[in-house]
N, C-alpha and C positions, 0 to 999 in steps of 0.2 A: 599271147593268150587273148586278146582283145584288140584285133586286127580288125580294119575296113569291112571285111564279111560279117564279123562280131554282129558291128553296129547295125550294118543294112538289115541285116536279118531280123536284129532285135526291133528297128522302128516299122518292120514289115509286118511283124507280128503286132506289134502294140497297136497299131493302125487297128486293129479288130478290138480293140480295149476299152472303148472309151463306158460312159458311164448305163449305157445302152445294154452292158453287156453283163451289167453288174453277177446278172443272176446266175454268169459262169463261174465267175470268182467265189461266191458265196456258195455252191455247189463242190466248188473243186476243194475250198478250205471245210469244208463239214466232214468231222472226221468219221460219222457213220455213212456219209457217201462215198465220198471218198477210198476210206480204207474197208469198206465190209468186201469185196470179190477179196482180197490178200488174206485179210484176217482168216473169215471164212471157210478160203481153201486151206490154207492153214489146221485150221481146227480140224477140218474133215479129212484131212491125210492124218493127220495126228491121233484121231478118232479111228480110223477106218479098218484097222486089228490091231491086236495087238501084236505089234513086230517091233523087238528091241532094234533090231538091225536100224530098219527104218530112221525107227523114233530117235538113234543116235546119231544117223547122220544129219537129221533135221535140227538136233539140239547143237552139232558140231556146226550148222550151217547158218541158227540163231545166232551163235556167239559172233563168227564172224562178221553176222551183220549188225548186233551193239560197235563191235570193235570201227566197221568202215565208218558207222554214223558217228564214231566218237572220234576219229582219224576225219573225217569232212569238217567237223567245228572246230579242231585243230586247225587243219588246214588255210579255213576262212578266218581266223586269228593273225598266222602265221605266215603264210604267204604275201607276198607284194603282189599283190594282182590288180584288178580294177576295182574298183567303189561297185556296190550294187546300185545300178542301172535308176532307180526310181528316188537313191539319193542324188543322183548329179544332175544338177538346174540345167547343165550345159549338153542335153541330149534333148531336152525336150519335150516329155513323153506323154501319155496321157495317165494320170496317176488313178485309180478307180477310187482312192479316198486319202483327200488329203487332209482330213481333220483325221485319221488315225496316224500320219506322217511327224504329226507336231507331239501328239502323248507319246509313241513308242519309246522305250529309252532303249535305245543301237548298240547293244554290248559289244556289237565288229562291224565294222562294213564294208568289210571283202562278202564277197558272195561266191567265189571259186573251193570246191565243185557245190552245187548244193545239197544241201543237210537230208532236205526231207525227200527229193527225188535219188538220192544215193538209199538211205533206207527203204523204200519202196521196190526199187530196181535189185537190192538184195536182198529183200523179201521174193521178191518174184524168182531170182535166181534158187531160192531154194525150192519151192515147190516145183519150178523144171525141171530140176533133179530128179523128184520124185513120180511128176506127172507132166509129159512131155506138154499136151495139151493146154492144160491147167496154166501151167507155166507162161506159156506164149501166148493166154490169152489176159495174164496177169501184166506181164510186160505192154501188151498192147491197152490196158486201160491204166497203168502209171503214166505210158507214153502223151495218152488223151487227155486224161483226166487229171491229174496231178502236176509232172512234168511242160508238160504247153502252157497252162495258162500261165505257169509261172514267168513265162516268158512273155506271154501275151499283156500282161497287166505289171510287166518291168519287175519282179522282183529277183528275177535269175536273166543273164546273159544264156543265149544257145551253149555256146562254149561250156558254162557253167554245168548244166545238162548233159553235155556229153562225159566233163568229167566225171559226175555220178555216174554214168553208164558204164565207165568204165571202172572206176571205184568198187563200186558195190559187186559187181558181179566176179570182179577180179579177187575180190576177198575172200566170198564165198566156194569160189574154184581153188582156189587156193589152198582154205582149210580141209576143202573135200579130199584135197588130192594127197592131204598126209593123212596117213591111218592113226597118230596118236593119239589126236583130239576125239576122233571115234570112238578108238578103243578104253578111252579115259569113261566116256561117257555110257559106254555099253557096259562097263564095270559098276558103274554109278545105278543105271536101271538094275540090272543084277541086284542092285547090295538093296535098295527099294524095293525090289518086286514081294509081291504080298502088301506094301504101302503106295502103290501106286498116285492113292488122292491123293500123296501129299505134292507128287511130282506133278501133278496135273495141276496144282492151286498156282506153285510156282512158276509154271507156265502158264497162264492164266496172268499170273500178277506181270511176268514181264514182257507179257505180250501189250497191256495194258501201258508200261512206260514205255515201249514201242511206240504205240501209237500218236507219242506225245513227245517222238524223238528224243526218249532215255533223258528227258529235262531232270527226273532226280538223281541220275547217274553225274550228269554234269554240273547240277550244283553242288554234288558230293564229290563230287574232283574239283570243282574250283575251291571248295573250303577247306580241303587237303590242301591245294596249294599255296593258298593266306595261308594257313596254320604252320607249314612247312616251313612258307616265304620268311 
């Protein structure tokens, strides 16, 4: 997972990182820069009539993408892979801030695949579904904007990256490609319809812990597992 290529790659990019560059990092982590093309498309297919059809498979295509992002933090718990890139003294790298390196407190520091580019990249897969366009041009600013710097400024391996590529998209293809989870949800608008707002708020609200990679989903699963433990 963390082969010669890994590395080169990673000190190739981080060579463009140093503190010169801050104003990419600080761009790419702002969540209204950041995420407003995802969201936004998002919203506007979502808006764009009203087609249960649609709106079900966009909801079948949501869940999938809670599910990959909460299967990615799994993951980087769970698996034995590499340390993330900007905790190892013994790579070198140029760090864009290391008075935030000493407060953060590291709940894992595996980095395989990454959290926030697997959510983005299964985001974008769902609007390609729906708009070929849209889609590809969603994939191609996770690719820019989100995804690279992460690499550029050490906090994700390439590797890391490509397994969200595949992760996220593979989830969403996935759910799509079974009719149940559709048809659950096409029964769910059904039994709604005439209450619409309330389906819209609730998409709304979890579009919002989206954006913030489902952090109340996973403090509410890790307090289920103290309380279980």
């Amino acid at each position: 997972m963390n082969g010669n290529w890994d590395q080169e790659l990673l000190r190739s990019l981080n060579s463009f990182g140093g503190s010169e560059a801050r104003y990419l990092w600080e761009l790419s982590n702002n969540q209204l820069f950041g995420g407003f093309p995802v969201f936004f498309a998002l919203i506007a297919l979502w808006f764009s009539g009203d087609c249960r059809e649609r709106r079900s498979r966009m909801l079948t295509g949501l869940l999938a993408v809670c599910l990959a992002t909460v299967l990615s933090v799994w993951m980087q718990f769970h698996l034995a892979g590499h340390t993330r890139p900007l905790l190892d003294p013994a790579l070198h790298l140029k760090i864009i801030d290391d008075h935030r390196l000493s407060v953060v407190a590291w709940d894992r520091t595996g980095s395989f695949p990454s959290d926030t580019s697997t959510l983005f990249f299964a985001l974008a897969t769902v609007i390609l579904l729906e708009n070929r366009w849209a889609g590809l041009l969603c994939f191609l600013w996770t690719t820019m904007v989100v995804a690279l710097p992460r690499v550029i400024f050490a906090w994700h391996y390439p590797s890391d990256i490509i397994g969200s590529l595949i992760l996220g998209p593979a989830c969403v293809s996935l759910f799509s490609a079974i009719p149940y989870p559709r048809i659950m949800f096409e029964r769910v608008l059904m039994w709604f319809e005439g209450r619409m707002y309330i389906v819209h708020a609730l998409l709304f609200i979890f579009l919002t812990d989206a954006s913030n990679l489902f952090q109340s989903l996973q403090q509410a699963g890790k307090t289920l597992v103290r309380t279980l433990g």
